[in-house]
Each structure stands twice: as structure tokens, then as C-alpha cells.
C-alpha positions as CSV (number, residue, x, y, z in Angstrom):
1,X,0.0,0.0,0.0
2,X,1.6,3.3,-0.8
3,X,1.9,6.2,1.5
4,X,2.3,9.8,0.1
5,X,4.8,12.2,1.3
6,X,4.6,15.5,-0.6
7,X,5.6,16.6,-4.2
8,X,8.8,16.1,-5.6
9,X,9.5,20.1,-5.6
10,X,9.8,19.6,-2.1
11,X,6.8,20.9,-0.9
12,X,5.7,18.7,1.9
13,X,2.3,20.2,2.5
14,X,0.6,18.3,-0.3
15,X,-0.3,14.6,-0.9
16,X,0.7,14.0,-5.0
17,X,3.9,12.2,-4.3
18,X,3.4,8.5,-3.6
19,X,6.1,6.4,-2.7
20,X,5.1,2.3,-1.8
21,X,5.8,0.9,1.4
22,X,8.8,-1.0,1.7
23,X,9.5,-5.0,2.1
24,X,9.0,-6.5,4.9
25,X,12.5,-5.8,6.5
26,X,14.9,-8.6,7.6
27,X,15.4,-8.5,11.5
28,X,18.4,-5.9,12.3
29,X,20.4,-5.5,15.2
30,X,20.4,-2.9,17.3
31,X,23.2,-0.6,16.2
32,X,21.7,-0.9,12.5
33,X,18.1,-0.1,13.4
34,X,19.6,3.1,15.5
35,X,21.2,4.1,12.1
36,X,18.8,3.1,9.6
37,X,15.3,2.3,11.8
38,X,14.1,6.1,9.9
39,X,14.8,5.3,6.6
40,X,11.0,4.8,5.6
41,X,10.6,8.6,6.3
42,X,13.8,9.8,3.8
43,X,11.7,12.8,2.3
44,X,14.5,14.4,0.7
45,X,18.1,13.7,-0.6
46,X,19.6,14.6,2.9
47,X,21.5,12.1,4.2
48,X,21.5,13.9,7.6
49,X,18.0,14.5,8.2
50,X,16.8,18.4,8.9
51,X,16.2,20.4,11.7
52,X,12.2,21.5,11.2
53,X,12.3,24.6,13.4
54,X,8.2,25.5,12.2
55,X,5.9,25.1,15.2
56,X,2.6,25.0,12.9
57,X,2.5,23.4,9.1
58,X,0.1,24.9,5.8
59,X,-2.9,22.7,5.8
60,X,-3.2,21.5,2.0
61,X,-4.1,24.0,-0.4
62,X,-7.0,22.3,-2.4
63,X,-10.2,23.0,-0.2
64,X,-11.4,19.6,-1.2
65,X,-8.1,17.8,0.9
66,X,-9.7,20.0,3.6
67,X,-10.6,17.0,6.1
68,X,-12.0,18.5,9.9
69,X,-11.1,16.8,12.6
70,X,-11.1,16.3,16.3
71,X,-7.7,17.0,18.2
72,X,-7.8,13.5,20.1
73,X,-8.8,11.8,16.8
74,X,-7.3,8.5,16.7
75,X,-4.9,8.9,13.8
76,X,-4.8,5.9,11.0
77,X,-1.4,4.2,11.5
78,X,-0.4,2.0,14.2
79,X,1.3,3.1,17.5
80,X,4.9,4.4,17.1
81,X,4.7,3.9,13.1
82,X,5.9,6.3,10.7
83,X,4.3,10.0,10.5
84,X,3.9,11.3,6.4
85,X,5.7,14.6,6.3
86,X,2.1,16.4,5.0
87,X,0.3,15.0,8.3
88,X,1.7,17.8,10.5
89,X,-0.9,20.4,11.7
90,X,0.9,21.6,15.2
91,X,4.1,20.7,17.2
92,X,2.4,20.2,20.4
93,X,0.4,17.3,18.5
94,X,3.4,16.0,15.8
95,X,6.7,17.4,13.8
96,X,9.3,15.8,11.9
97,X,12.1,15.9,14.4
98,X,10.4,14.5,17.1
99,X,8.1,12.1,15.4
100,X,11.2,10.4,13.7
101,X,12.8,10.0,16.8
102,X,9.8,8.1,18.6
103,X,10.1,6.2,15.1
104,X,13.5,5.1,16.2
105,X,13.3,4.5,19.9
106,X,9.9,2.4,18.8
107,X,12.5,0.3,17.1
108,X,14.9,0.0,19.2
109,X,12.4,-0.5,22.1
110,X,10.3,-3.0,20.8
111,X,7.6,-0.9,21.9
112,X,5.9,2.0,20.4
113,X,7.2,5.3,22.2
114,X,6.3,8.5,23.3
115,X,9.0,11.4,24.0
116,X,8.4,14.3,26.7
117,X,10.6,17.4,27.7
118,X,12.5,15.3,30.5
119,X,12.5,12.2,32.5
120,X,10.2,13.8,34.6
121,X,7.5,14.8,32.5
122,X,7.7,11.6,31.5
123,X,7.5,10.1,34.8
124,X,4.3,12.5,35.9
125,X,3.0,11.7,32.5
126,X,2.4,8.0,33.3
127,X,1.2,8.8,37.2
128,X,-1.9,11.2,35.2
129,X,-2.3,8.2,32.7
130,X,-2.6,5.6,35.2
131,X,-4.0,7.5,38.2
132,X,-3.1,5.1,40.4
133,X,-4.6,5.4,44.4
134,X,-1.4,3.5,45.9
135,X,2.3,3.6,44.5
136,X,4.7,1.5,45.7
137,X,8.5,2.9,45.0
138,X,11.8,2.3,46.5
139,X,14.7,4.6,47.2
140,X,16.1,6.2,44.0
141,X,16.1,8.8,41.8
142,X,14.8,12.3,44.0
143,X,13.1,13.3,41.3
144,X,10.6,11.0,41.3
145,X,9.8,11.4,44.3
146,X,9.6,14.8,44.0
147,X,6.6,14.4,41.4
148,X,5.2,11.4,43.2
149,X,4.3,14.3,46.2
150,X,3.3,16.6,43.6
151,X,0.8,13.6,42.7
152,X,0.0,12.6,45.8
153,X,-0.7,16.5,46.9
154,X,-3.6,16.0,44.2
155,X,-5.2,12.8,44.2
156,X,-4.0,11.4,48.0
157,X,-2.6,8.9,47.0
158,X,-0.7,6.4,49.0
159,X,2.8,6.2,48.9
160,X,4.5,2.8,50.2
161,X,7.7,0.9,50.6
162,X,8.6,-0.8,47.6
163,X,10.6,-3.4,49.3
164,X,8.1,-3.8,52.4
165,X,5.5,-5.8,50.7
166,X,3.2,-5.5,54.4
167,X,3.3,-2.0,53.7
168,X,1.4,-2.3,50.2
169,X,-2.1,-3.4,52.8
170,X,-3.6,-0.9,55.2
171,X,-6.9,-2.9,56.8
172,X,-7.2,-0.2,59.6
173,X,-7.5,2.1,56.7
174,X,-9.5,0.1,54.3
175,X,-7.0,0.5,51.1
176,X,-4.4,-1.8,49.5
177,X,-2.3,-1.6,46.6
178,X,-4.4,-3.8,44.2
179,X,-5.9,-3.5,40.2
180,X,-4.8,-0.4,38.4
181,X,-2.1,0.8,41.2
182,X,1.6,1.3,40.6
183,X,4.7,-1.0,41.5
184,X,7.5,1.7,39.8
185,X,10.8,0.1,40.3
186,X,14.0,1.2,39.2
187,X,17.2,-0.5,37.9
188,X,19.6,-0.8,38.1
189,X,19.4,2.1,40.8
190,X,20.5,5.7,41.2
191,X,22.8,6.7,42.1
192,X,24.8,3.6,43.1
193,X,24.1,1.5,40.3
194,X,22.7,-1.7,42.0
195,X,19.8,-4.1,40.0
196,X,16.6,-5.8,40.9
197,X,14.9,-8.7,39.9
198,X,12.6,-7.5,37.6
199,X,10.4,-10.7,37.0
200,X,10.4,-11.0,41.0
201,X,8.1,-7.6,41.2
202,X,6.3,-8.1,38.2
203,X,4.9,-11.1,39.9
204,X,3.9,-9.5,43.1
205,X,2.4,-6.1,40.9
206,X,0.9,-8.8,38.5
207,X,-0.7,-10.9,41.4
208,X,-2.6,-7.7,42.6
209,X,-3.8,-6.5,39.0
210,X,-1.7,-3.8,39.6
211,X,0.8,-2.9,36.8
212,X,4.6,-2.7,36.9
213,X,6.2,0.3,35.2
214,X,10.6,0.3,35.1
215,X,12.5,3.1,34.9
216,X,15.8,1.6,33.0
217,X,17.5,5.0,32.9
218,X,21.0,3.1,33.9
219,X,21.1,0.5,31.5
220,X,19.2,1.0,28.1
221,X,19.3,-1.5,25.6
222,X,21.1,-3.7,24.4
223,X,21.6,-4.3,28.3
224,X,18.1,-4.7,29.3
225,X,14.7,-5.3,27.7
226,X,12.5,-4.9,31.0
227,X,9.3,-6.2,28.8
228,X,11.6,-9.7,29.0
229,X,10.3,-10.2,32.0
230,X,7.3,-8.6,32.7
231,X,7.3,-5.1,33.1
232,X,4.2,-2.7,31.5
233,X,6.0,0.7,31.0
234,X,9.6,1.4,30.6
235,X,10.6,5.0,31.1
236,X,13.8,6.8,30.3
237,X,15.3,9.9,31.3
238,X,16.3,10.3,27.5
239,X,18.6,13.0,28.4
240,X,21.2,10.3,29.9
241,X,22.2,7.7,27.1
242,X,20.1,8.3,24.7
243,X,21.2,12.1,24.5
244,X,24.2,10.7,25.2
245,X,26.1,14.0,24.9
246,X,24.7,16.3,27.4
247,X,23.6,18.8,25.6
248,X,19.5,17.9,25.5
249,X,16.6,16.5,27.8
250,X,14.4,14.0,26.7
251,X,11.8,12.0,28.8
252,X,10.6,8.4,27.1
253,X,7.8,6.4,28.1
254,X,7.4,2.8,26.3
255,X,4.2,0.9,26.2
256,X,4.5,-2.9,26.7
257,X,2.6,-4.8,24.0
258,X,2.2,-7.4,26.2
259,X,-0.9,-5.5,27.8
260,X,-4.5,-5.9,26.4
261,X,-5.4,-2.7,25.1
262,X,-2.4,-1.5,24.7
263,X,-2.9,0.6,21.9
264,X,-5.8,2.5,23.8
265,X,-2.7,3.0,26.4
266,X,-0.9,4.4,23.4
267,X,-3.4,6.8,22.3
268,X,-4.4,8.1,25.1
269,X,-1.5,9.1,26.6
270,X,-0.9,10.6,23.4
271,X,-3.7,12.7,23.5
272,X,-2.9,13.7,27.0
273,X,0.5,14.8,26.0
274,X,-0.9,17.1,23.9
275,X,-3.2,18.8,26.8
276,X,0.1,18.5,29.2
277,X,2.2,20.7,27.1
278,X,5.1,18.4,27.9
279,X,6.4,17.4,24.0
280,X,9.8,17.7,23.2
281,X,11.3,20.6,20.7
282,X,11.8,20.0,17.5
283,X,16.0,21.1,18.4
284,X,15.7,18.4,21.2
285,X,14.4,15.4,18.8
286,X,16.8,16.5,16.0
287,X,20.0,15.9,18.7
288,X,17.9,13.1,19.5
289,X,18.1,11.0,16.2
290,X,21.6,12.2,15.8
291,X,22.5,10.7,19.2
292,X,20.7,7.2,18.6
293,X,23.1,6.9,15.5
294,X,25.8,5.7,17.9
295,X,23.6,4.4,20.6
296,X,25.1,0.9,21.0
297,X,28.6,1.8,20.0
298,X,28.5,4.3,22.9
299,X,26.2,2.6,25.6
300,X,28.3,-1.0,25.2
301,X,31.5,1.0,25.4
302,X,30.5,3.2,28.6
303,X,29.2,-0.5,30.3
304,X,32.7,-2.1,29.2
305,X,34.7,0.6,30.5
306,X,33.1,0.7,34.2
307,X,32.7,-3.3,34.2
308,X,36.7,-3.1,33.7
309,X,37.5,0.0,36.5
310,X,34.8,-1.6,39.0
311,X,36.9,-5.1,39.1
312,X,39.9,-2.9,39.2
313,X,38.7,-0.8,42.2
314,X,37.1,-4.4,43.8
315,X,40.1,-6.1,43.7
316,X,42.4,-3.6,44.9
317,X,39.7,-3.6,48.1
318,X,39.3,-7.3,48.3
319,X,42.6,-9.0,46.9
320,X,45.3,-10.4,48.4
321,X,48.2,-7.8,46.2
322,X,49.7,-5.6,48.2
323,X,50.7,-3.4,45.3
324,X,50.7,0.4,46.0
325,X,47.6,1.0,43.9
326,X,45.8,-1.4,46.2
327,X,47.1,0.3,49.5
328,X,46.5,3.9,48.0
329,X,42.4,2.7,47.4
330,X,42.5,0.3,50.4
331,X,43.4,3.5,52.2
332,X,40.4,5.9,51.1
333,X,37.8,3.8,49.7
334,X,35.5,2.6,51.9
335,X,32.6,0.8,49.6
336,X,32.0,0.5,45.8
337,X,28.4,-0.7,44.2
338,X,27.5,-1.7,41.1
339,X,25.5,-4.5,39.4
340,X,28.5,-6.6,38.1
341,X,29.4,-6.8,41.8
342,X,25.7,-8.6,42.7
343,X,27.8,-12.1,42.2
344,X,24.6,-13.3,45.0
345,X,22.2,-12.5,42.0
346,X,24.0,-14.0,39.5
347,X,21.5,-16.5,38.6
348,X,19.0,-13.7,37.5
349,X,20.9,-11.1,36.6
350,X,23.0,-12.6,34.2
351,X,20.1,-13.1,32.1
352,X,18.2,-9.7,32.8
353,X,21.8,-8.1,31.8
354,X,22.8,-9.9,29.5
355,X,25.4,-7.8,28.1
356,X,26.8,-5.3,31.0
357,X,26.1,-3.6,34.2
358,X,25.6,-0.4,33.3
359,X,28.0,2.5,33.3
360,X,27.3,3.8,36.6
361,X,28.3,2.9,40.2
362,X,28.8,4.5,43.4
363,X,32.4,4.7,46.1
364,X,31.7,5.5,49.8
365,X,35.2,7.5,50.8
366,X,36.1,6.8,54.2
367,X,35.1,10.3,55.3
368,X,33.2,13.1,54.2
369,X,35.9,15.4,53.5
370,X,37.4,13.0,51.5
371,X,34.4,12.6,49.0
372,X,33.9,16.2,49.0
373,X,37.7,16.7,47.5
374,X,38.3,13.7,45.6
375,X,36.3,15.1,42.4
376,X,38.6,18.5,42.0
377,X,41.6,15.6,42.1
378,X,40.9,14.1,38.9
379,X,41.7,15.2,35.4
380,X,39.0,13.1,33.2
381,X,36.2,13.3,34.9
382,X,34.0,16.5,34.9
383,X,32.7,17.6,38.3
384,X,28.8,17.3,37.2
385,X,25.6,16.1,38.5
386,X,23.7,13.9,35.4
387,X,25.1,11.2,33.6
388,X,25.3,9.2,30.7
389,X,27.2,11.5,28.1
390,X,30.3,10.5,26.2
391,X,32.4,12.4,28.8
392,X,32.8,10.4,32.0
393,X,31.6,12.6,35.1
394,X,31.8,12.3,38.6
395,X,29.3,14.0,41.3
396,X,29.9,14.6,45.1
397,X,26.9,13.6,45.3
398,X,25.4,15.7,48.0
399,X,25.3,18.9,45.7
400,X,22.6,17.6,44.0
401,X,20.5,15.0,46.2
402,X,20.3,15.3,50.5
403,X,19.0,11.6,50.5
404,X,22.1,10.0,50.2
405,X,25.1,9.4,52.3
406,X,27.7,12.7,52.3
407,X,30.3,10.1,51.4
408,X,29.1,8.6,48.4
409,X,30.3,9.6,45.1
410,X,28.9,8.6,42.1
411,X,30.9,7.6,38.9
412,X,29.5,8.1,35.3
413,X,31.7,6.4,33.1
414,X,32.4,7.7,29.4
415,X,34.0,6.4,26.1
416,X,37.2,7.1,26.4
417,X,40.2,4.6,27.2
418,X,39.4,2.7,30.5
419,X,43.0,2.4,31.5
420,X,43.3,6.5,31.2
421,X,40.4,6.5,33.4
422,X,41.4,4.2,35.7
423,X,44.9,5.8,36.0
424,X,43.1,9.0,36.6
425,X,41.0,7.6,39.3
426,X,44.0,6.3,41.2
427,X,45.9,9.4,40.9
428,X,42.9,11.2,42.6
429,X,43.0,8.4,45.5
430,X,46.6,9.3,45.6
431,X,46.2,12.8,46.2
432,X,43.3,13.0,48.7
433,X,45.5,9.9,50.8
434,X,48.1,12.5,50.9
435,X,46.1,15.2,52.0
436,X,44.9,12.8,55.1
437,X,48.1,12.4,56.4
């Protein structure tokens, strides 16, 4: 069945040039759908696709084209597929920067996706979607919280221990977590990196009719498909790895296809998007694409590197060497995380991550003054909050966050050479030893 895309002058307001749908495509990998997932939308000869900067698009200029129609209209074409460049009317609804990057993440997914201004919006989003009278959440990501209050300030809502399943039942009180509430779990973790079971609380949300929604921030694919094993939503703070070069924020929320009536889901919280004001710019989904052109190259290189320095750091801790590199982090370093230490868990995590921890994880300095210093010591790591980007940061993390302890640091590892890093990160241990004495 052919599609129409506009006329060959490059006008894309009109409906005269038809171009047929392609062959049913082979099955790619993942770093070839990230480079090539778009290429049923190629209006033009760019190989680089445009930045659209118009927030409103000419309705077609033959009155009898001229088709009325409701805002929340259910569009013809199936969730997440391909948007003709002459079906734009507004931003807020659709444009061709962000609508080719929800193409892309739909790919790379498996599920069809919806993009909001941040992680956030994407997050508060799904709460106004779901309206959900209890929540169960662990420790994590402030943010979240933050909006869960903002939520629970509207609706009461309850708010309970993710990880205290008595908690989820109130009899005095006449409420429990049951159909249509939230189990929102998140992993691996911020900001130390650690994983859950996924399959283990999408059986207790499932056993409740209540759904399970994952935010897999730390560890996008290829290293975890959380609709594997069970969950409903995945969200992403898009702004992380699949920016990937800090310089945009992006909020993604994926609908399982393993839900009956999942493309209601879809459309509705399409619609709402519209009425919440929260859709991306057209600059923001144009970085986007370009990002998702090097998605696997970058996120399997990041998980590589800090699989590589997080044995280093472990074994100078844990080993038997006495070598000065183990004395000089023996002597500062108090406690590392990360998921590729969880050897307990290895029977279900190996299979959840197939293919890396994720490139974050956490130190505990042995003192507070210690961890405040030890990020000015280092030469290649940025002294940021955020994460994910190609540059490999590091965060005191009590400038940004007063849940956590105040001598945690967290480590965002980048692309570059792991040994460098490493090197870098021992010099910095070094330095702050010295300063102790």
C-alpha cells in the first residue's frame, strides 16, 4: 500500500507524491536499526535528516483535501509507526524531528514510544495516565519522588515501601495496593548502580492486577529489555544515554505490547500529551536521532569501560596484592556498588543483563571530607551532577541530592580509554590519601 509524502519540488504540504511501502525488512540488530530504523521517512536527498524549526505546518491547499477533525482523533497508522511529512498540523500534536525519533526509539524498544521534555515529564505523565490510588517505589532517583508528592498532593494517593510488601495493605485504613495501582521500580538504581529482579516484582504487581512500570534510565538497551520479563512501561530519562552527549533532555515512556489494550494505552496518553504541554522541541528530537546513531557503539562501550574499573577498584579492596595502587584505594575507599558486583544474584541477573552492568556505580570514601575533595583531584572526569554523556563525570553527590550518604560519590563512566580512566581515578585516590596524612 503506498503512502504519500509530498511533491517532488519539495513541498511537503501536499499529498501528490506516492512512494510504496517498503518489504517487509529482515530483523536488524540494534546498532543498525539506530542508524537506519528512519529510513521509511527519507523525504528528501539529505543524508542527515533536517532540523524542522516551524511550530505549525500549511494545511493542504486544495479545499477539497480539507478534512476537519477532532484533536484527540485517533490517527490511522499504528502506534509508534511512521508520520507522512504532509500529516503535521501543530508541534504540540506532531513534527518531523520528534516524530522520527519516537520512530526510532519504537525500534529500538520493541515498543511504540512516546517522548516528553524530560525524565520527569515523562514520569508525571504516566502517574496522570494511570491514576493510580497507591504507588509503591523504593529509594532512587529524588526526582521522582519529588513528582510522586506533587501527585500525591492532588489525588491522596498512597505512597509505600517498595521493598516492604506488608506495607502495600492498610486494613485499619480500608485501602491496598491492588488493580490499576503502581509497582515503579528502578534499575539498576540511582545513584549507586545496583539491580533488581525485575520478574520477582512483576509477579507481586501482577498478582494484585496492579501494573509494573521500570525506569531503565541506567542500563538501556542492548543491556536490558524490562518487557523480557514482565514489566508494563519502561521509562527513560532520555537525556542520559540516549542524549548521550549532554547537551538535551528527553523523557521516554514505552508501552508494553504485552498488555490488552495496549494501543488505547498508546493513544491516550498521546492525546494527554498534547493537553500537558510536555512534547519535546523540534531542536531536542533533531539531537535526539543524531545521538541514537551511535547508541550501541557508545552505551556498550560506557558499560565495558566501568565493568573493567569496578573489578579494578574491587580487587584492589578485596585481593590479596599488596601493590601500592591497592594500598593507596584500600586507604580511602570505603565501599564500591555496582550491578556486576551482585555475584549473590547472578543466577537472575545474568540473564536480565545480558550484556553489561551499566556504566554507573557508586564509592563510599572513608570520610566526608574525603568525598567532597576527591572530584577536584581528577583530570578526566567533569565535576557534574547527570550522567550518561560520552564524557565520563563524577558528582559529590550531596550537591545535587540530601537523601544520600555525604560520602558517596557517584561515577559516570564515558567512552574514552578505561586504562586513562582508571589511571586518573588512582591518581585522585593518591592525592586525597596524601592530604589525610
Amino acid at each position: 500500500m503506498a503512502h504519500t509524502k509530498g511533491t517532488a519540488n519539495g513541498n511537503s504540504n501536499t499529498s501528490q507524491l506516492h512512494i510504496p511501502d517498503p518489504p517487509q525488512r529482515p530483523t536488524y540488530s540494534l546498532a543498525t536499526l539506530g542508524v537506519h530504523a528512519d529510513d521509511p521517512i527519507h523525504e528528501y536527498t539529505d543524508v542527515a535528516p533536517a532540523l524542522h524549526v516551524s511550530s505549525t505546518f500549511r494545511y493542504p491547499e486544495d479545499p477539497e483535501q480539507l478534512k476537519p477533525t477532532d484533536d484527540l482523533d485517533v490517527p490511522d497508522r499504528e502506534p509508534g509507526a511512521r508520520i507522512p511529512g504532509d500529516a503535521h498540523i501543530y508541534s504540540r500534536l506532531t513534527a518531523p524531528n520528534s516524530s522520527r525519533l519516537e520512530l526510532l526509539l519504537t525500534s529500538l524498544m520493541g515498543a511504540p514510544c512516546l517522548t516528553y521534555t524530560s525524565g520527569l515529564a515523562a514520569f508525571h505523565a504516566l502517574l496522570v495516565y494511570l491514576h493510580p490510588k497507591v504507588v509503591a517505589i523504593g529509594a532512587g532517583y529524588h526526582g521522582c519522588h519529588g513528582v510522586l508528592k506533587i501527585y500525591q498532593k492532588l489525588t491522596n494517593c498512597k505512597i509505600v515501601d517498595l521493598f516492604d510488601e506488608k506495607s502495600w495493605d492498610n486494613e485499619g485504613e480500608g485501602w491496598k495496593l491492588g488493580k490499576g495501582d503502581v509497582v515503579h521500580l528502578e534499575t539498576p538504581v540511582n545513584p549507586t548502580g545496583r539491580a533488581f529482579n525485575i520478574q520477582h516484582y512483576a509477579e507481586l504487581a501482577h498478582k494484585r492486577g496492579a501494573v509494573l512500570t521500570i525506569d531503565a534510565t541506567f542500563a538501556p538497551p542492548p543491556l536490558q529489555d524490562p518487557f523480557k520479563w514482565g514489566a508494563d512501561y519502561v521509562m527513560h530519562s532520555g537525556t542520559k544515554y540516549i542524549g548521550g552527549h549532554s547537551d538535551m533532555l528527553c523523557g521516554v515512556i514505552a508501552i508494553g505490547k504485552n498488555r490488552e489494550g495496549w494501543e488505547q494505552d498508546y493513544w491516550t496518553m498521546f492525546g494527554e500529551r498534547l493537553h500537558l504541554g510536555s512534547v519535546m522541541g523540534s531542536m531536542e528530537g533533531w539531537l535526539g536521532v543524531r545521538s541514537l546513531r551511535t547508541f550501541e557503539l557508545r552505551v556498550m562501550r560506557q558499560s565495558q569501560n566501568a565493568d573493567k574499573i569496578v573489578a579494578f577498584i574491587d580487587e584492589c579492596m578485596t585481593g590479596a596484592g599488596d601493590s601500592d595502587d591497592a594500598k593507596t584505594v584500600k586507604s580511602v575507599v570505603a565501599k564500591i556498588e555496582h550491578a556486576s558486583l551482585q555475584r549473590e544474584d547472578a543466577a537472575w541477573l545474568g540473564k536480565q543483563m545480558p550484556n553489561g552492568f551499566g556504566p554507573v556505580f557508586s564509592i563510599w570514601l572513608k570520610t566526608a571530607a574525603q568525598a567532597r575533595r576527591f572530584p577536584s583531584k581528577l583530570q578526566l572526569f567533569h565535576h557534574a551532577t547527570s550522567l550518561g554523556g560520552v564524557e565520563s563525570l563524577i558528582e559529590w553527590r550531596r550537591m545535587s541530592d540530601n537523601t544520600v550518604e555525604d560520602e558517596l560519590c557517584r561515577v559516570s563512566v564515558g567512552v574514552e580509554a578505561w586504562k586513562d580512566l582508571r589511571d586518573d581515578m588512582v591518581a585522585g585516590f593518591k592525592a586525597v590519601a596524601e592530604e589525610a596524612r
